[in-house]
C-alpha positions as CSV (number, residue, x, y, z in Angstrom):
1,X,83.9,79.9,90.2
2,X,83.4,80.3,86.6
3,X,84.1,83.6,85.9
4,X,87.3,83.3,88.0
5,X,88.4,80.1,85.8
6,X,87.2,82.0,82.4
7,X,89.3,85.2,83.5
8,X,92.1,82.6,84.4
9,X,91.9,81.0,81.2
10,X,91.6,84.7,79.2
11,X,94.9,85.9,80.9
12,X,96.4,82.7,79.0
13,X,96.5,81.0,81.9
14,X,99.0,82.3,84.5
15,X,98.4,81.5,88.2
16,X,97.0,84.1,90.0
17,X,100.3,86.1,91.3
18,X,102.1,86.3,88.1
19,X,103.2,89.4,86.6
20,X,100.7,89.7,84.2
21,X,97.9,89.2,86.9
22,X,99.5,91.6,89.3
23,X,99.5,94.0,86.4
24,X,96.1,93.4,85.3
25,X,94.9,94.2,88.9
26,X,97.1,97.7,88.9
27,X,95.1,98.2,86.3
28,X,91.8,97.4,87.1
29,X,92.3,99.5,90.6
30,X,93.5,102.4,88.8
31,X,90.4,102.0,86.3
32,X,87.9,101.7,89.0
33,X,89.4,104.5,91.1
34,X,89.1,106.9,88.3
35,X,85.7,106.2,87.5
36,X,84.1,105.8,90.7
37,X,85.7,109.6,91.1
38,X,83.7,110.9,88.1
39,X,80.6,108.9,88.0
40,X,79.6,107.6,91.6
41,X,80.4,104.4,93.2
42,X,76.8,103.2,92.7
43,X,76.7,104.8,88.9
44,X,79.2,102.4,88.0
45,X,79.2,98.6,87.8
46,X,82.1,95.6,88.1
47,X,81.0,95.1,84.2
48,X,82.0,98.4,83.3
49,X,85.3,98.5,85.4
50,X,86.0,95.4,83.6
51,X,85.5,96.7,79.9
52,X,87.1,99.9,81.1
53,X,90.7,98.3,81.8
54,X,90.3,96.0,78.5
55,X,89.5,93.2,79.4
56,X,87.9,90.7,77.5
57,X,86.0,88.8,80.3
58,X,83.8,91.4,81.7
59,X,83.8,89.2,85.4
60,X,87.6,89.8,85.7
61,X,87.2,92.3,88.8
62,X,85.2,89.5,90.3
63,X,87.8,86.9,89.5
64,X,90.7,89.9,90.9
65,X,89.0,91.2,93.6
66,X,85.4,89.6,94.4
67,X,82.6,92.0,95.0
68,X,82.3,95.8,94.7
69,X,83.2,96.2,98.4
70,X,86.6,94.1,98.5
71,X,87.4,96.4,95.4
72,X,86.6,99.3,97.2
73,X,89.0,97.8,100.3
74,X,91.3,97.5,97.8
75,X,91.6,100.8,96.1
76,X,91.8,102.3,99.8
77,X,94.2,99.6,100.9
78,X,96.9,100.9,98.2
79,X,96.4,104.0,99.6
80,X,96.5,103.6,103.2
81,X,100.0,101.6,103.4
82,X,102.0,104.7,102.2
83,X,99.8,106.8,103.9
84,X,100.4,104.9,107.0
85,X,104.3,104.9,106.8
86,X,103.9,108.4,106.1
87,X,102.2,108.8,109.6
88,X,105.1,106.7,111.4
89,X,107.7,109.2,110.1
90,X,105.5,112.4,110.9
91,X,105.0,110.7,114.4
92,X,108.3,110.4,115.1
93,X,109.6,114.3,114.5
94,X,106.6,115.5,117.1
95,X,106.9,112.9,119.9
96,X,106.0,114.6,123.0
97,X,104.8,117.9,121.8
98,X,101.7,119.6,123.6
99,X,101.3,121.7,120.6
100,X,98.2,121.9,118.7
101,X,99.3,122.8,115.4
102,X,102.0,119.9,115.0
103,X,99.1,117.1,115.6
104,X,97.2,118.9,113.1
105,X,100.1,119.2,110.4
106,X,100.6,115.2,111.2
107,X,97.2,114.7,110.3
108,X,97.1,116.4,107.3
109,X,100.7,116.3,105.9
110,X,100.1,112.8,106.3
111,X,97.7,112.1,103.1
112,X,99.0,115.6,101.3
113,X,102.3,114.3,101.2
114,X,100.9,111.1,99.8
115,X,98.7,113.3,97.5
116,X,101.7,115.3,95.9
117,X,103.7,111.8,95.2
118,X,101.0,110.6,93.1
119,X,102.5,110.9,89.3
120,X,100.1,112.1,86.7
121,X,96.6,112.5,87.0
122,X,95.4,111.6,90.3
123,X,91.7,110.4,91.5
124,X,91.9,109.1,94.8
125,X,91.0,112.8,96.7
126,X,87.5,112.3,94.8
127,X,86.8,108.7,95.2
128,X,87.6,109.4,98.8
129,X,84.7,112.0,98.7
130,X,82.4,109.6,96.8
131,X,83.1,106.7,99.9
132,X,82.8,109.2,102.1
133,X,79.5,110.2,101.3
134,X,77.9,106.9,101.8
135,X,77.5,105.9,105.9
136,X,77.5,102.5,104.8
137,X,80.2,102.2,102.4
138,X,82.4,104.3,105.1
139,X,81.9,102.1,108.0
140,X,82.7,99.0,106.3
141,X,85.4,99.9,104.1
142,X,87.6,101.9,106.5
143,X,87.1,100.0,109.5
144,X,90.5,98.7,109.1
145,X,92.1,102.2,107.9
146,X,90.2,104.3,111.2
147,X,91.7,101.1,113.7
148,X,95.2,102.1,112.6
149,X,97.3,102.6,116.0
150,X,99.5,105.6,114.5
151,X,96.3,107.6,113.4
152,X,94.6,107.1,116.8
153,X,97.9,107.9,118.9
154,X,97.9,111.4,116.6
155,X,94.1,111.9,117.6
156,X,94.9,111.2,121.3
157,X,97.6,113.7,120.9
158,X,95.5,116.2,119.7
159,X,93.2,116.0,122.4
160,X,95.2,115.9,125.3
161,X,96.0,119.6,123.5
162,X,92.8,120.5,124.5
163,X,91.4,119.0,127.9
164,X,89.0,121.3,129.1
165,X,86.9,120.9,125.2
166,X,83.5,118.7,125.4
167,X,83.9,115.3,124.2
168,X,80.6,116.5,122.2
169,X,82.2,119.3,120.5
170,X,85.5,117.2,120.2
171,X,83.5,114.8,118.1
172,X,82.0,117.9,116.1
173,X,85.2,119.4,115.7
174,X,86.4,116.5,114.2
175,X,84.2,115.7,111.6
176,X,84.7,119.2,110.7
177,X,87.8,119.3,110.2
178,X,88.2,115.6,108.4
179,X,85.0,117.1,106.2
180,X,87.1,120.1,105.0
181,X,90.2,118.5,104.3
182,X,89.1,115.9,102.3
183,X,86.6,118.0,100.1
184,X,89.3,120.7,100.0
185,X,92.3,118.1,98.5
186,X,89.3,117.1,96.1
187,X,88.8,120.2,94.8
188,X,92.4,121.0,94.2
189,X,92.7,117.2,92.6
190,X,89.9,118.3,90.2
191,X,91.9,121.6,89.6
192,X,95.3,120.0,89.0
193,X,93.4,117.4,86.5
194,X,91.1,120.1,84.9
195,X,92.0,122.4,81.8
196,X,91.0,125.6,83.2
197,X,93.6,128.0,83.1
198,X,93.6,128.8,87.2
199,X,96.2,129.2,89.6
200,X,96.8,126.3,91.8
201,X,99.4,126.4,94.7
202,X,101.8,124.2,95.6
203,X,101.4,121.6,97.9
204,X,103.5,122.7,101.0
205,X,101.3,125.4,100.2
206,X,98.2,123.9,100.2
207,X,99.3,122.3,102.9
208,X,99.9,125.2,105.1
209,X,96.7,127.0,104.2
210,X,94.8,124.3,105.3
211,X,96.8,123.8,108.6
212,X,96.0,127.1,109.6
213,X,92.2,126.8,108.8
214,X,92.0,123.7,111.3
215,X,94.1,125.1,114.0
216,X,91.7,128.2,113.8
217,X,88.5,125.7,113.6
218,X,90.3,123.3,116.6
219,X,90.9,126.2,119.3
220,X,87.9,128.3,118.3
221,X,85.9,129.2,121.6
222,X,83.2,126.7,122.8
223,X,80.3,129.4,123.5
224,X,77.4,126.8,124.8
């Protein structure tokens, strides 16, 4: 309870949902996105989060946020809500189709919409890799974002668009598929941020190209 009262006490005392503390957590989530995206999640600490959003008590995202896994909740938690409402809209223009290909553009459009909205330089593709990576981190910090109702009505969807498929190679398929468009929107975040001089498409683009990768992937023939 200290550090919480010293970090109250160094943001000249305002209670804890006052502008400048709401503002003080935007920044320390945009801070600690960025960093866990180029160092690690495990490379970097809650002290060096701190210091990196300027801020004098280096236990303010303890006093913001409590430990490293609430702030990793959090970061994904910002995410998820427009991610989410994007999903309800998506869900709404497909209801009822037994095509293949629009529960596949739901699923992706759904966080490359959300990744084209995001103004300026944008991390969250990476630290999304980074979370990803760790089997621990992943189960306990989207165990909330996996349960969510609209995302499991658009993976029922898409397997009722393929009955006769193994729930084995269902499973496979699927970790595919989430596998290559998450590392593939990383890698065209770390484009769009980078200085080389390449030629990046646009994000309907992107969008499309990647669409017709899964469908391809998703109705490949099961051969064992």
């Amino acid at each position: 309870m200290a550090a919480r009262t010293e970090d109250a006490i160094s943001d000249s005392g305002t209670p804890a949902g006052s502008l400048r503390s709401v503002a003080t957590r935007e920044r320390i989530l945009e801070v600690a996105e960025r960093l866990f995206a180029e160092n690690g999640i495990f490379a970097v600490s809650n002290r060096q989060v701190s210091e990196a959003a300027g801020q004098g008590n280096n236990a303010a995202v303890g006093y913001h946020f409590g430990t490293k896994i609430d702030l990793l909740r959090a970061i994904v938690n910002k995410h998820a809500a427009p991610i989410e409402q994007k999903r309800k809209e998506l869900l709404a223009d497909v209801k009822g189709s037994t095509d293949l290909r629009d529960w596949i553009t739901c699923l992706v459009r759904a966080s490359t919409d959300h990744y084209n909205e995001l103004t300026g330089p944008a991390w969250y593709a990476r630290f999304s890799v980074q979370l990803m990576a760790d089997p621990t981190l992943r189960a306990v910090v989207y165990e909330d974002v996996s349960s969510s109702e609209l995302l499991q009505k658009m993976l029922g969807a898409l397997a009722a668009c393929l009955p006769d498929m193994p729930d084995d190679v269902r499973r496979a398929r699927g970790e595919m598929a989430r596998y290559v468009m998450l590392h593939m929107c990383a890698e065209r975040e770390r484009l769009l941020a980078g200085e080389e001089t390449v030629e990046v498409s646009s994000w309907d683009d992107f969008t499309t190209d990647i669409v017709d990768a899964l469908v391809g992937l998703w109705s490949a023939p099961v051969t064992r």
